[in-house]
Structures are given as structure tokens and as C-alpha cells.
mmCIF file of the N, C-alpha and C atoms, coordinates in Angstrom:
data_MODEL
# 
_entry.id   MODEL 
# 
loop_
_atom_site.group_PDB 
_atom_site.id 
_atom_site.type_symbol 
_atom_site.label_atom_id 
_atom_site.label_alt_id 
_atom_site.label_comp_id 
_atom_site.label_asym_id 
_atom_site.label_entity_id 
_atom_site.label_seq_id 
_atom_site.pdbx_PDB_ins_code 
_atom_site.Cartn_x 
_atom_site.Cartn_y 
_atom_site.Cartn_z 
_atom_site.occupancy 
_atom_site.B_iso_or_equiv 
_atom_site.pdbx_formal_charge 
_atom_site.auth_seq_id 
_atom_site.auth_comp_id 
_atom_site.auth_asym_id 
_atom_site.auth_atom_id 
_atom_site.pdbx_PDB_model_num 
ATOM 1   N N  . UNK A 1 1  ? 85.867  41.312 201.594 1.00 0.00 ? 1  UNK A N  1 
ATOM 2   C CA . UNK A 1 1  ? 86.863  40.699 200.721 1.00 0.00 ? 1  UNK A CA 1 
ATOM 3   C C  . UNK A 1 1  ? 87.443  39.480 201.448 1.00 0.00 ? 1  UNK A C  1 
ATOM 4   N N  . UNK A 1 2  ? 87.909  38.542 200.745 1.00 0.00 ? 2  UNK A N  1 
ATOM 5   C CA . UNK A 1 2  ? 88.138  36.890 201.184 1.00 0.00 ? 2  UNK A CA 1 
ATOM 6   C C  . UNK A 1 2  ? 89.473  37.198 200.892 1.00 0.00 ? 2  UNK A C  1 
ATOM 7   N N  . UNK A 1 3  ? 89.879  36.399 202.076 1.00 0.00 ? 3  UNK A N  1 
ATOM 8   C CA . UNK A 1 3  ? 91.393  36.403 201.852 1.00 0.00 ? 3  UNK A CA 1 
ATOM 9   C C  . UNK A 1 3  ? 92.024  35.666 200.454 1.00 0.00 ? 3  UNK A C  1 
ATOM 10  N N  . UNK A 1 4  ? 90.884  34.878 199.735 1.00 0.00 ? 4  UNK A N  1 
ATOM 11  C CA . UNK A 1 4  ? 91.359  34.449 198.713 1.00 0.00 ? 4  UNK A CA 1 
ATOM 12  C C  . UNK A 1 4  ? 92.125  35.423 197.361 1.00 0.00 ? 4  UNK A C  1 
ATOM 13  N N  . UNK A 1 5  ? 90.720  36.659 197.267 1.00 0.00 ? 5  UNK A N  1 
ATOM 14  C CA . UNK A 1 5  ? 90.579  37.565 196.477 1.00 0.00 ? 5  UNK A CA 1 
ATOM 15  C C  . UNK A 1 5  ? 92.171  38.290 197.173 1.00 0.00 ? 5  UNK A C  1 
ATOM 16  N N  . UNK A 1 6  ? 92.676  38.574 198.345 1.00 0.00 ? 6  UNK A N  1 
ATOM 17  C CA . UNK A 1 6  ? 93.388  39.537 198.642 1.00 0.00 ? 6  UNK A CA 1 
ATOM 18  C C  . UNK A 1 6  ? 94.479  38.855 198.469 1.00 0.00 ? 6  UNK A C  1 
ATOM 19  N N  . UNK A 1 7  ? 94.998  37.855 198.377 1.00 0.00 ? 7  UNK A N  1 
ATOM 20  C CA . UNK A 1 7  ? 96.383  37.242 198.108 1.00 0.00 ? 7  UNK A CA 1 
ATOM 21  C C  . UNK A 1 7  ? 96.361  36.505 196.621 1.00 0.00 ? 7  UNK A C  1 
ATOM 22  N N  . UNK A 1 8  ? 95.035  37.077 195.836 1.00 0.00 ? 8  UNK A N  1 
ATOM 23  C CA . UNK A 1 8  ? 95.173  36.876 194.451 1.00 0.00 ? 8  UNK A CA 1 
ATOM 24  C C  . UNK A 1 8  ? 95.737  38.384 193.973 1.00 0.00 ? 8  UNK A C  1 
ATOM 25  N N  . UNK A 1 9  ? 95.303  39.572 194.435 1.00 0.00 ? 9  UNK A N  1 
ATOM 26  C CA . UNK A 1 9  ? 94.932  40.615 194.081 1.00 0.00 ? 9  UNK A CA 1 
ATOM 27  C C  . UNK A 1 9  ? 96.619  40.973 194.849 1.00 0.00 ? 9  UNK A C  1 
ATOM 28  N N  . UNK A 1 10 ? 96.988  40.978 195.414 1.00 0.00 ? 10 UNK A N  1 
ATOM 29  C CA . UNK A 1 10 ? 98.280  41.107 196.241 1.00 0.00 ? 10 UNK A CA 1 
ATOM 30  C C  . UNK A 1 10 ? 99.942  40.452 194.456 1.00 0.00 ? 10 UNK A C  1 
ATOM 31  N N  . UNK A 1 11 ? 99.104  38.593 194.575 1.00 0.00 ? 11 UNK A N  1 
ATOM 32  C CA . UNK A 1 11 ? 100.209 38.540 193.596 1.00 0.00 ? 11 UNK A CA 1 
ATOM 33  C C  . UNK A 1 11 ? 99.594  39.401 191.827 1.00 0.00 ? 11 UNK A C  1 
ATOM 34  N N  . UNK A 1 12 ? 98.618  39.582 191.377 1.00 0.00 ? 12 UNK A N  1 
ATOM 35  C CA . UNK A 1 12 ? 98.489  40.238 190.434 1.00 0.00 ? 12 UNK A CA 1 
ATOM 36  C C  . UNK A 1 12 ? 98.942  41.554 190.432 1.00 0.00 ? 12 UNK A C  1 
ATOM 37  N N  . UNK A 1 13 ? 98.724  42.337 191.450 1.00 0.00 ? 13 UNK A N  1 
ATOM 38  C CA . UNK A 1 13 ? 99.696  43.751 191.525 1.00 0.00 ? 13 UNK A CA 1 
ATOM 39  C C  . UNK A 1 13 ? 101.212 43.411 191.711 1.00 0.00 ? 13 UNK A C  1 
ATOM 40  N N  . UNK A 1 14 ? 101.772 42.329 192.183 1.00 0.00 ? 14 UNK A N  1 
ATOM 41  C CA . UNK A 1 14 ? 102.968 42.285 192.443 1.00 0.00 ? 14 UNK A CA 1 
ATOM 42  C C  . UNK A 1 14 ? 103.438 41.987 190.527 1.00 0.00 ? 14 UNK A C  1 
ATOM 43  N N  . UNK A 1 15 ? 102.861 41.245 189.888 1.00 0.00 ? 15 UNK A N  1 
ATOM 44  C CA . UNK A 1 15 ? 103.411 40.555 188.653 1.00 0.00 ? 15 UNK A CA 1 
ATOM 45  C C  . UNK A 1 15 ? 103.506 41.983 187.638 1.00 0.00 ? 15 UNK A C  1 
ATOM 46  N N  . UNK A 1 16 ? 102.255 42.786 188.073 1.00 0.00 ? 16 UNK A N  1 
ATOM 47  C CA . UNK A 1 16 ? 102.005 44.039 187.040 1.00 0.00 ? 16 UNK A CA 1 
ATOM 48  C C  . UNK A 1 16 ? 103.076 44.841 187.477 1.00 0.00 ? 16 UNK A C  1 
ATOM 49  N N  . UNK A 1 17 ? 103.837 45.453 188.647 1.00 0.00 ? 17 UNK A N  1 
ATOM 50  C CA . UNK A 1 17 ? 104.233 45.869 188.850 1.00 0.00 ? 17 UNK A CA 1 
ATOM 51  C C  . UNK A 1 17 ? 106.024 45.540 188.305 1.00 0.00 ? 17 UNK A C  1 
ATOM 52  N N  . UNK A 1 18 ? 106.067 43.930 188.442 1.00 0.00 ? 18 UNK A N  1 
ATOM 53  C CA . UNK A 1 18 ? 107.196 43.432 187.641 1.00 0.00 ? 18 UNK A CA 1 
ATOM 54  C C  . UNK A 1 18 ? 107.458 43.329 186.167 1.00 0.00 ? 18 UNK A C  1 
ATOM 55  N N  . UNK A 1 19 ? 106.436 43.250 185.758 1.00 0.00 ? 19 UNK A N  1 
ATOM 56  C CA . UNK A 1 19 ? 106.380 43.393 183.596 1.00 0.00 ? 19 UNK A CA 1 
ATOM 57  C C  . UNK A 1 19 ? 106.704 44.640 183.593 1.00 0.00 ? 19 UNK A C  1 
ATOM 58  N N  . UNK A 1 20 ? 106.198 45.695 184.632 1.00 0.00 ? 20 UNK A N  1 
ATOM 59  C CA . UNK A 1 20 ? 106.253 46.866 183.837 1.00 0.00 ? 20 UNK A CA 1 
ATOM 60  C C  . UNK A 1 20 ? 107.721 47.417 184.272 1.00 0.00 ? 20 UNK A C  1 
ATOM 61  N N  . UNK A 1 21 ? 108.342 47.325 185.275 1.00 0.00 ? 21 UNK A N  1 
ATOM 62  C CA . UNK A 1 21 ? 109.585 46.995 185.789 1.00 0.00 ? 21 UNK A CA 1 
ATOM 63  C C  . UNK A 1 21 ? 111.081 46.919 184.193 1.00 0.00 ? 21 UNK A C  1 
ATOM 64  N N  . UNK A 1 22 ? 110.354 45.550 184.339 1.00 0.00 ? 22 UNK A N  1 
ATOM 65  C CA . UNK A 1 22 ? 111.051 44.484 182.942 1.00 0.00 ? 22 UNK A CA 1 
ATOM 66  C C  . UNK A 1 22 ? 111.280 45.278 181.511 1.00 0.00 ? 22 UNK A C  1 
ATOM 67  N N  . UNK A 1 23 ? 109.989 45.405 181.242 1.00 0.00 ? 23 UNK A N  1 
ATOM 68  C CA . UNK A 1 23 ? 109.793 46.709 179.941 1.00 0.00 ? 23 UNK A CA 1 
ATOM 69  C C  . UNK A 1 23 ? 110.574 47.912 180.198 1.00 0.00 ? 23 UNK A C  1 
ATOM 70  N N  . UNK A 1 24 ? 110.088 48.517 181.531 1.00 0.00 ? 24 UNK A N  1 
ATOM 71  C CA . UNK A 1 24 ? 111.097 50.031 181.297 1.00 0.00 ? 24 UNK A CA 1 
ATOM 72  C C  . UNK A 1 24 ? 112.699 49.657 181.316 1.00 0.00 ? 24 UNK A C  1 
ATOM 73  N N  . UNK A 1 25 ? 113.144 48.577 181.699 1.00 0.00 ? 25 UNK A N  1 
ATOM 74  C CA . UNK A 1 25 ? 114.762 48.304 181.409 1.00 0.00 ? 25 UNK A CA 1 
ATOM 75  C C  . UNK A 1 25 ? 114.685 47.822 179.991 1.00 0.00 ? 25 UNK A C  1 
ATOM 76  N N  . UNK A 1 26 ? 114.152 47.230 179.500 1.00 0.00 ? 26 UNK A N  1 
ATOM 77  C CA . UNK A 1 26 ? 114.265 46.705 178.110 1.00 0.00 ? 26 UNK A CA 1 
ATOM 78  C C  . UNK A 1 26 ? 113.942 48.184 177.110 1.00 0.00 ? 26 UNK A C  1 
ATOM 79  N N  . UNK A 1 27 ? 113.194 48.426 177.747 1.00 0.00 ? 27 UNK A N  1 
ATOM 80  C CA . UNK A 1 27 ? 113.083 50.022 176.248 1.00 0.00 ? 27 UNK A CA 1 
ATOM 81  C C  . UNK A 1 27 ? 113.934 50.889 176.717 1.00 0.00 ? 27 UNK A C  1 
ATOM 82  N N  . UNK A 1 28 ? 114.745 50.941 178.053 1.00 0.00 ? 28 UNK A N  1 
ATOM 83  C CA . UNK A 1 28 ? 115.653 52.092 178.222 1.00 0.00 ? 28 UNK A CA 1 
ATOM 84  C C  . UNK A 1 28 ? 116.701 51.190 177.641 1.00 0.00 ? 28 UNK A C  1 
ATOM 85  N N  . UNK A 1 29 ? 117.314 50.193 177.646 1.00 0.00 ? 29 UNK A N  1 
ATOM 86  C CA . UNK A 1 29 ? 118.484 49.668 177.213 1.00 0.00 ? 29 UNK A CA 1 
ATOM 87  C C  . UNK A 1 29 ? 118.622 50.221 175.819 1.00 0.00 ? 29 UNK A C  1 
ATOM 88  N N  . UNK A 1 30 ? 117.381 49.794 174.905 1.00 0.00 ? 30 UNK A N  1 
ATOM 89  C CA . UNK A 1 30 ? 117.301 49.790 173.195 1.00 0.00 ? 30 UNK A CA 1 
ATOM 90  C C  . UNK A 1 30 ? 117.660 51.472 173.281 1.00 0.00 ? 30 UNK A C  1 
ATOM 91  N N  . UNK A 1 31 ? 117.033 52.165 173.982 1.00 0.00 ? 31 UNK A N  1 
ATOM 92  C CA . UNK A 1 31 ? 117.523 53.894 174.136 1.00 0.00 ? 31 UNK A CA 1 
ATOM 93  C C  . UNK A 1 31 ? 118.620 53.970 174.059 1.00 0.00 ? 31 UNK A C  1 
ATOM 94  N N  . UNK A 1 32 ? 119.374 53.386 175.135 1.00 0.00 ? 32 UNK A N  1 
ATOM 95  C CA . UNK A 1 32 ? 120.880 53.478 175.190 1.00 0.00 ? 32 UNK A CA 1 
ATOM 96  C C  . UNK A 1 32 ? 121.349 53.064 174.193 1.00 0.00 ? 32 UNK A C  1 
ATOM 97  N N  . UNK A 1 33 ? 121.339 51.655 173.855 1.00 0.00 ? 33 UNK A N  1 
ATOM 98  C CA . UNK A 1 33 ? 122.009 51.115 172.489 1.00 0.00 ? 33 UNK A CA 1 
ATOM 99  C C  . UNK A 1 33 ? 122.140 52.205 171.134 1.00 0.00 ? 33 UNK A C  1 
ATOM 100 N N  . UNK A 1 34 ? 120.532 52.592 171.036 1.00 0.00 ? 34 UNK A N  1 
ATOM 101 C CA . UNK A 1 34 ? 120.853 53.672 169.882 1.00 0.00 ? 34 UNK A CA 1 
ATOM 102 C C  . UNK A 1 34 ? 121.442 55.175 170.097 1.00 0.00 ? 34 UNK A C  1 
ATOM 103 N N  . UNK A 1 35 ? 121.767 55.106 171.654 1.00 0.00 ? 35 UNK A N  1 
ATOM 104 C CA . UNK A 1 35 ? 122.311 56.846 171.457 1.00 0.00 ? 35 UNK A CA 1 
ATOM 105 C C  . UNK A 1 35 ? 123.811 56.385 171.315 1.00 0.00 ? 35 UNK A C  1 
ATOM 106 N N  . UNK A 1 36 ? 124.338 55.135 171.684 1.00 0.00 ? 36 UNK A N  1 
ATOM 107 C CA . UNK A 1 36 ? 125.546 54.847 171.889 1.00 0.00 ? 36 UNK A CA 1 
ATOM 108 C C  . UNK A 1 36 ? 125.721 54.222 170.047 1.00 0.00 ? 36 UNK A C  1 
ATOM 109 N N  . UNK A 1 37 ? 124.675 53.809 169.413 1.00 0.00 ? 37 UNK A N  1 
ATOM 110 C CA . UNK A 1 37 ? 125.079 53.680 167.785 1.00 0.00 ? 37 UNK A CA 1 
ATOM 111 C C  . UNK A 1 37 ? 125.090 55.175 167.156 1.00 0.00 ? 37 UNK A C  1 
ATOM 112 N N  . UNK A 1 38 ? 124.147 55.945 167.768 1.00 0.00 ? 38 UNK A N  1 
ATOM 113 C CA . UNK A 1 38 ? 124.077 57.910 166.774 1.00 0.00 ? 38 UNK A CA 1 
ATOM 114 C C  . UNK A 1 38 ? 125.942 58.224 167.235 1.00 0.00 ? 38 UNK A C  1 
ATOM 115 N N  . UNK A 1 39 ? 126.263 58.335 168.684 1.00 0.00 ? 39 UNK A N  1 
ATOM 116 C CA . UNK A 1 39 ? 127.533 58.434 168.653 1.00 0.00 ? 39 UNK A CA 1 
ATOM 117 C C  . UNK A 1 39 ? 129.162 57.759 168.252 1.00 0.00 ? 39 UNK A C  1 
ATOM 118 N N  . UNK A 1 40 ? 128.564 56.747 168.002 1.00 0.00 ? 40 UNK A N  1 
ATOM 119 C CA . UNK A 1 40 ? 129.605 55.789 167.336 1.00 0.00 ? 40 UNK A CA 1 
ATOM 120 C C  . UNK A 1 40 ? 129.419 56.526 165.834 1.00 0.00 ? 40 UNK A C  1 
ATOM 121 N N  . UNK A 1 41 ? 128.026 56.353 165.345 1.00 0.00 ? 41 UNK A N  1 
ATOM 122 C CA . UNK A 1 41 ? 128.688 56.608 163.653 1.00 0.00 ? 41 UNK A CA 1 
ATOM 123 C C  . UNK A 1 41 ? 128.893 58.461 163.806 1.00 0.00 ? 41 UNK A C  1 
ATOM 124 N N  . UNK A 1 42 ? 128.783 59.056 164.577 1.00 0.00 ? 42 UNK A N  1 
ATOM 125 C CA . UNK A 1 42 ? 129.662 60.228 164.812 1.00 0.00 ? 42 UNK A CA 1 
ATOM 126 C C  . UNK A 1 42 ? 130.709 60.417 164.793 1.00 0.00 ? 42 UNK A C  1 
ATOM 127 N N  . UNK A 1 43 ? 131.379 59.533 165.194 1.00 0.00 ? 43 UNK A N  1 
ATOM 128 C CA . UNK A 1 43 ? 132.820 59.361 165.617 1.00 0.00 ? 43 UNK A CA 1 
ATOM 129 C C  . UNK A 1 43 ? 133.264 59.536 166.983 1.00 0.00 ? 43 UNK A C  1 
ATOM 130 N N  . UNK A 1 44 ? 132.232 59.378 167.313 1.00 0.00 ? 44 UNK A N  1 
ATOM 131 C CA . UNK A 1 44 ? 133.204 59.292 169.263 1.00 0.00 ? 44 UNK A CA 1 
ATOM 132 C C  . UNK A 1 44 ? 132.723 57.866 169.434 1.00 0.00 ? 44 UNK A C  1 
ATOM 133 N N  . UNK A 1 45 ? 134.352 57.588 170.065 1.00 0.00 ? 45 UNK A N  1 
ATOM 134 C CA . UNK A 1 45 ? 134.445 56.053 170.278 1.00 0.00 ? 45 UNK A CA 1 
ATOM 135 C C  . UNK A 1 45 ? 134.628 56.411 171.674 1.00 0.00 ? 45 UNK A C  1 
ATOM 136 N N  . UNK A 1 46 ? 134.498 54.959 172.552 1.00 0.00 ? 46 UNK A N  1 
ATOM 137 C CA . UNK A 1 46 ? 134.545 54.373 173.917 1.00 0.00 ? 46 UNK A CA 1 
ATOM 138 C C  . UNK A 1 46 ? 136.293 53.839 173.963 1.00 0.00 ? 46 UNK A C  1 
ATOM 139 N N  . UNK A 1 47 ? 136.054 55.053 175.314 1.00 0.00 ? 47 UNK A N  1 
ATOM 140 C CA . UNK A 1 47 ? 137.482 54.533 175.605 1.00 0.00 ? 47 UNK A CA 1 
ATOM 141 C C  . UNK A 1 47 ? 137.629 53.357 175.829 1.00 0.00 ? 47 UNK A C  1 
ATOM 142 N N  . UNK A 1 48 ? 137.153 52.232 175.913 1.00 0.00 ? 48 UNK A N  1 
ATOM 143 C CA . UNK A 1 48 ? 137.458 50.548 176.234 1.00 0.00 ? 48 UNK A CA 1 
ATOM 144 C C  . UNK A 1 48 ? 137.466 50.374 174.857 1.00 0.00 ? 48 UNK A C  1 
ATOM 145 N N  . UNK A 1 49 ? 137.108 50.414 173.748 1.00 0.00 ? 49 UNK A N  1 
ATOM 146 C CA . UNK A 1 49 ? 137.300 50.205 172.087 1.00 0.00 ? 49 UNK A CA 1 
ATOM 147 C C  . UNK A 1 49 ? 138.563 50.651 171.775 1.00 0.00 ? 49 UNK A C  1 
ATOM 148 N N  . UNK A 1 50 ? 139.174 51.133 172.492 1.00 0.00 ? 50 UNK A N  1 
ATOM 149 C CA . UNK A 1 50 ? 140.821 51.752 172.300 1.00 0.00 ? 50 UNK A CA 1 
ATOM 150 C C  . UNK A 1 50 ? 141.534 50.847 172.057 1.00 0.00 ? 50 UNK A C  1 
ATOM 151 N N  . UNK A 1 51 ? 142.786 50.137 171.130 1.00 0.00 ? 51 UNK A N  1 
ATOM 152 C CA . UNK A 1 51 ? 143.940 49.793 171.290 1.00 0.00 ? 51 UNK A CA 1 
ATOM 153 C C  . UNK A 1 51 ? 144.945 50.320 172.230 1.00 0.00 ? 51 UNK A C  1 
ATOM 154 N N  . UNK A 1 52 ? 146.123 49.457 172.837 1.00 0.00 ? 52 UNK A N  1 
ATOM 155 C CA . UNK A 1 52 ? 147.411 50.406 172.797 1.00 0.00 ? 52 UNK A CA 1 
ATOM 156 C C  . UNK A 1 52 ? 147.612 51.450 172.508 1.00 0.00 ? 52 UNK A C  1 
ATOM 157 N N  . UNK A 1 53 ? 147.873 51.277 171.386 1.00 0.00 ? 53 UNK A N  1 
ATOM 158 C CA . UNK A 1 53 ? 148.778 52.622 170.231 1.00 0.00 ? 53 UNK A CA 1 
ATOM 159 C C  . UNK A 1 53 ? 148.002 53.923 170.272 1.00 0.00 ? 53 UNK A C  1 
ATOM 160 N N  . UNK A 1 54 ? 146.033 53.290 170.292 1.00 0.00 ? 54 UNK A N  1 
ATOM 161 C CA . UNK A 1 54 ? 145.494 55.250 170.274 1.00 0.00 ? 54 UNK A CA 1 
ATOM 162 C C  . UNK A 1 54 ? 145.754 55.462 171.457 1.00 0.00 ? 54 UNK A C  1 
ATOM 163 N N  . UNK A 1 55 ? 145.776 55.086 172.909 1.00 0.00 ? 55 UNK A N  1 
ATOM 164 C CA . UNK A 1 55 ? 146.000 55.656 173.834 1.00 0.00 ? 55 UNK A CA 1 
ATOM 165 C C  . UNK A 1 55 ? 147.360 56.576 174.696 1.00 0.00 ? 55 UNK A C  1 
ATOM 166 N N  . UNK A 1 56 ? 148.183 56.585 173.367 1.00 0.00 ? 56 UNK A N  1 
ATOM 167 C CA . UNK A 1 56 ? 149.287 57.245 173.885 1.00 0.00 ? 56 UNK A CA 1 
ATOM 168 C C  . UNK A 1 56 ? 149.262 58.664 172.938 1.00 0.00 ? 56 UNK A C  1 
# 
């Protein structure tokens, strides 16, 4: 193997290793987003969505 092939093959595992990186935060976020929309139209709100007044 040529060092060409090994510092091609070096950044192609590095890039695959970063998309797939990228994707699992992007499809865990959309996860989150929708467990945090199933519990919103439930009715449990986030304590930072609070006014004043509900917090007393």
C-alpha cells in the first residue's frame, strides 16, 4: 500500500466516521423534539415556559 492510498483511505474513514456522527445528532435531536411535542400536547410544560404567576 502507497502512502498515497493510506492518507486517502485515513481521510475517507475520517469523513465516514463524521456524516455518520452528524446524522446520529440530527435524528436524535428530531427524537427529542417529538417526545418533547407528545409531552407538551399532554400537558406537561417546561419549567422555563413558566410565567411569574404559575410559579408561585
Amino acid at each position: 500500500m502507497t502512502h498515497t492510498v493510506y492518507i486517502a483511505m485515513s481521510y475517507a474513514v475520517t469523513a465516514f466516521v463524521t456524516l455518520c456522527l452528524i446524522g446520529w445528532v440530527w435524528l436524535d435531536g428530531r427524537a427529542r423534539q417529538r417526545e418533547l411535542a407528545e409531552l407538551e400536547a399532554s400537558g406537561i410544560r417546561r419549567r422555563s415556559s413558566q410565567t411569574a404567576g404559575d410559579r408561585a
